[in-house]
Phi, psi and omega in degrees: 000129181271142173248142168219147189225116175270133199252155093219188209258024181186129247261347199253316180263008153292318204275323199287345179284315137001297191303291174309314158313283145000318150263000124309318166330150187237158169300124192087033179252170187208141196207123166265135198207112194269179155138171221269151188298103160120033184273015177103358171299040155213320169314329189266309184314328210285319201284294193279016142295275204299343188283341163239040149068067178231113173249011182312177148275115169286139185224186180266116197299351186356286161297351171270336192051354184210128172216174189226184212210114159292139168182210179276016125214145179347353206329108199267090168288127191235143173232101166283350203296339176276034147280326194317141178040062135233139171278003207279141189231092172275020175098065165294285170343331164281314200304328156323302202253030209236181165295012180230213187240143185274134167218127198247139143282131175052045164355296187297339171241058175215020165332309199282359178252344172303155176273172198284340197264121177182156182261136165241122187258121147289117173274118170248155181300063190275358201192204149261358168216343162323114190230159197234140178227116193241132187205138210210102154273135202255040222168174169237314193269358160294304181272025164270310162349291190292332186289318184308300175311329189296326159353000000 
């Protein structure tokens, strides 16, 4: 399994890298995407909005737990953490296996429901604008994603 890592250096070269990813993405992809509160994880969701052509305002679904998006494909933003020690399955499975692209926040407490094949991102902190960007493709049509953005 390849980890791959990326730096950047500003909320801006978060959002266009994001962005870039984003227009590569496929119908059924699913991108999990961790890191500590306020590492830029909805600044990166914002990013993989525009990149699949969305000009709606993205915000963090936190109370909605799920909110989607129009574009040249769907986007389902999911913020799970008020799952945590819940068994509630809210058809994560159509939304996985549906037409647009999944992207879950605080993953793990939906493990048994994520598919096995899927890309994982990690934000990490290095600075004050600075970012580690980790990405674990789960998959063969992941690391062609990744291969693409590296271009």
């Amino acid at each position: 399994m390849s980890v791959y890592h990326f730096k950047t250096k500003s909320a801006e070269e978060t959002m266009a890298f994001a962005q870039k990813l984003g227009s590569v993405l496929k119908k059924g992809d699913v991108l999990t995407l961790a890191g500590d509160l306020g590492a830029g994880k909805t600044t990166f969701t914002k990013g993989l909005a525009k990149g699949l052509g969305i000009t709606r305002t993205v915000n963090s679904p936190t109370f909605t737990i799920i909110k989607e998006y129009s574009g040249r494909l769907p986007l389902y933003h999911m913020d799970v953490y008020r799952l945590e020690d819940s068994d509630e399955d809210l058809g994560f499975e159509e939304y996985f296996s549906g037409e647009g692209v999944s992207v879950v926040e605080w993953a793990v407490f939906i493990e048994e429901y994520l598919p096995d094949e899927r890309m994982e991102i990690v934000i990490s902190y290095m600075g004050e604008d600075e970012r580690e960007i980790q990405i674990t493709p789960l998959g063969e049509r992941y690391e062609e994603r990744v291969k693409e953005i590296k271009q």
